[in-house]
C-alpha positions in Angstrom: -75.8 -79.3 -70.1 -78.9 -81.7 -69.0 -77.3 -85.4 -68.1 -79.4 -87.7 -70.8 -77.8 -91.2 -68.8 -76.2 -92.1 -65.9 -73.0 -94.6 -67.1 -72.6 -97.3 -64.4 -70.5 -100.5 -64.5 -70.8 -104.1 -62.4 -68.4 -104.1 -59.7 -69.3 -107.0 -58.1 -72.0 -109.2 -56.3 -73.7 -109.3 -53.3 -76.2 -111.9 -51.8 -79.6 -110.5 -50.9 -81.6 -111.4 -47.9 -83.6 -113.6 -50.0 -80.4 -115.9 -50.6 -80.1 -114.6 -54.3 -77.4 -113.2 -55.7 -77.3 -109.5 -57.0 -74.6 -107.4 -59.1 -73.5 -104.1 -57.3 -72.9 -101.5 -59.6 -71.3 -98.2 -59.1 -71.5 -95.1 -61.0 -68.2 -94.2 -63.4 -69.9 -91.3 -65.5 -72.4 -89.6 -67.7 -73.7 -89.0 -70.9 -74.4 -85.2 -71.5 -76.6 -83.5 -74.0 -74.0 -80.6 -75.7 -74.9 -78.2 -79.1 -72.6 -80.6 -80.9 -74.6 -84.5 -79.8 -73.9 -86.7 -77.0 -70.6 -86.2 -74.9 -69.2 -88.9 -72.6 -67.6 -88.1 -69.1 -65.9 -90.8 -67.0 -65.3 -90.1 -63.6 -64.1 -93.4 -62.4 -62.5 -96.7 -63.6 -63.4 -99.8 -61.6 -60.4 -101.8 -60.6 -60.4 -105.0 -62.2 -62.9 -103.6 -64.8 -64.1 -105.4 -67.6 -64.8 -102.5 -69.9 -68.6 -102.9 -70.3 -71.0 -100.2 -69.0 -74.4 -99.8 -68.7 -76.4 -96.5 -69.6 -79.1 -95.9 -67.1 -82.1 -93.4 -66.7 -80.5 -90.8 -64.4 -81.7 -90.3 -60.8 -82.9 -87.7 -59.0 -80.4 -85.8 -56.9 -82.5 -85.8 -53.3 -83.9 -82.6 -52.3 -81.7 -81.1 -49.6 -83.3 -81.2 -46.1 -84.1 -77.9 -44.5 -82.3 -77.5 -41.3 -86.0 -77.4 -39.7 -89.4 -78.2 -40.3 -92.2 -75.8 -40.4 -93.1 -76.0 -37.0 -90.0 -75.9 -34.5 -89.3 -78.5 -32.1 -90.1 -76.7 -28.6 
């Protein structure tokens, strides 16, 4: 089942090192393509939460690193 969003909610702010001040957001859940539409999977509730999401252009997980490179260190 391909993940069509990533659902992620403002849990906060942060100030940036230019002085301004950002939103942090966390990820609660997906949206998943299934035979039947779009399904909706939360993972997480924010505490203090107030119930609006956003639905964002999934990431790419990051390639795991090999344990070595082609050519070995000695």
């Amino acid at each position: 089942m391909p993940v069509k969003f990533d659902v992620v909610a403002a849990t906060g702010t942060y100030t940036a090192k230019d002085g301004s001040e950002k939103k942090s957001w966390m990820k609660i859940g997906s949206v998943i393509q299934t035979q039947k539409g779009l399904s909706l999977k939360l993972n997480a509730v924010p505490v203090g939460w107030d119930g609006w999401a956003m639905l964002a252009e999934p990431k790419e997980a990051p390639k795991p690193k090999a344990d070595y490179d082609d050519d070995p260190p000695f």
